[in-house]
N, C-alpha and C positions, 0 to 999 in steps of 0.2 A: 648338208652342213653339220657338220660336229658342236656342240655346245659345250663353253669352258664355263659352266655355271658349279657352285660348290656343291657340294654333297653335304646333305646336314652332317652334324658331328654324331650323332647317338648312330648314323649308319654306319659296316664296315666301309672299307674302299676298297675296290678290288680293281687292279690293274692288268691288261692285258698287252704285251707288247711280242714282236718278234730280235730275235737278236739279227737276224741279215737285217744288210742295209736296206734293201728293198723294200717300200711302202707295200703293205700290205693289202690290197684293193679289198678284200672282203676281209676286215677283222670281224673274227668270232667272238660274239659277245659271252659266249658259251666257255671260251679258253682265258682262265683269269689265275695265270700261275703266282703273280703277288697281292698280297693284301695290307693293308696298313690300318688298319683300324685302331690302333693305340697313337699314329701319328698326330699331334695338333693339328687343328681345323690347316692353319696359316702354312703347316709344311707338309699339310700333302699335296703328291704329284696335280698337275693340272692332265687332262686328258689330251693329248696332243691331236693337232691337225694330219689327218693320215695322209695330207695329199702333202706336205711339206716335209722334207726328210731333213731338216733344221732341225722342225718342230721336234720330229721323232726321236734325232737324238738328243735334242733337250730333256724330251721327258728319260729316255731309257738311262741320263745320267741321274734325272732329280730322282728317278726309284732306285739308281743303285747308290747314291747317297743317303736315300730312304732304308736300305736297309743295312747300312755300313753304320747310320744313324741309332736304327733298334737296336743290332748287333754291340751298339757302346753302352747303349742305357740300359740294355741287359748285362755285362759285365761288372757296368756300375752296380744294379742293384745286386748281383751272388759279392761283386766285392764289399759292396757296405755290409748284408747281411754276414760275411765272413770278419769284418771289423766288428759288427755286436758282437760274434762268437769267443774273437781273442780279446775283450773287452773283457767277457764275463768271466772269460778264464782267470784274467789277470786278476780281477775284484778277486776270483776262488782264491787264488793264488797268494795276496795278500793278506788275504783274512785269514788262510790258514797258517803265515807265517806270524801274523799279528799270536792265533791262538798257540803257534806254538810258545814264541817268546814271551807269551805270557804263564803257559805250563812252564816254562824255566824258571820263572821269580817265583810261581807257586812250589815248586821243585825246590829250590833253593832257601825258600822262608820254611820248607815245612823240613827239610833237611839240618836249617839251624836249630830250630826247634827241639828236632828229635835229639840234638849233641845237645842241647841245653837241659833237655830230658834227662838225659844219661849222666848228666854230670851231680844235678841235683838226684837220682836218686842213687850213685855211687856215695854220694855227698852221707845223703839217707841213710848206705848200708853201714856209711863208715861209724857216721852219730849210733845208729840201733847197736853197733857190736860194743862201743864204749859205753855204752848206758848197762850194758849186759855184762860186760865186765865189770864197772862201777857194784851192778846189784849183787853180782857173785860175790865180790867183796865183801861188801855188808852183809850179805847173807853167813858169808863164812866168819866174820869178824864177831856176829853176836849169835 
């Protein structure tokens, strides 16, 4: 008689089935081609009745929903981990347009600056050449 008692959870699981429809009279405890060890206690496979060919294909479905199962929550987690990646990108992304358009207003205030520069000391050259003219004056006058 086969036992459908659970398997603790901290063990792997390991399953052993045939694909023929044929009950297998001596399964090899030795031949364990799937394992589910990351499945919840509540969804892994039961071990099926090898003398009922119900049983068998019952279990041969629940392990290949068993792994059609890991096969998603493995895509889940490369997709999530590829959602942090364009996440972080987008953060790079922003922030380097944040810094640029803020090098533009720096660009731009130090740009007005420098024309306010230039006006004032045109402004400058123009006063110093009349003062020099002015002293020529006096100088020549006395």
């Amino acid at each position: 008689m086969i036992s459908t008692a659970r398997v603790p959870a901290d063990k792997p699981v390991r399953i052993a089935f045939s694909l023929n429809d044929a009950p297998d009279d001596t399964p090899s405890e030795d031949a364990i081609p799937l394992v589910f060890p990351e499945l919840e206690q509540q969804l892994q496979p039961l071990p099926p009745c090898h003398d009922s060919v119900e049983s068998m294909q019952v279990f041969k479905q629940h392990c290949q929903i068993a792994e059609e199962y890991h096969e998603v929550k493995k895509e889940i987690a490369l997709l999530e981990e590829r959602k942090k990646e364009l996440i972080a990108k987008l953060d790079q992304a922003e922030k380097e347009k944040l810094d640029a358009a803020q090098l533009v207003q720096e660009f731009e205030a130090l740009t007005e600056e420098n024309r306010t520069l230039k006006m004032a000391q045109s402004q400058c050259v123009e006063q110093l050449e009349k003062l020099r003219i002015q002293y020529q004056k006096r100088q020549g006058s006395s």
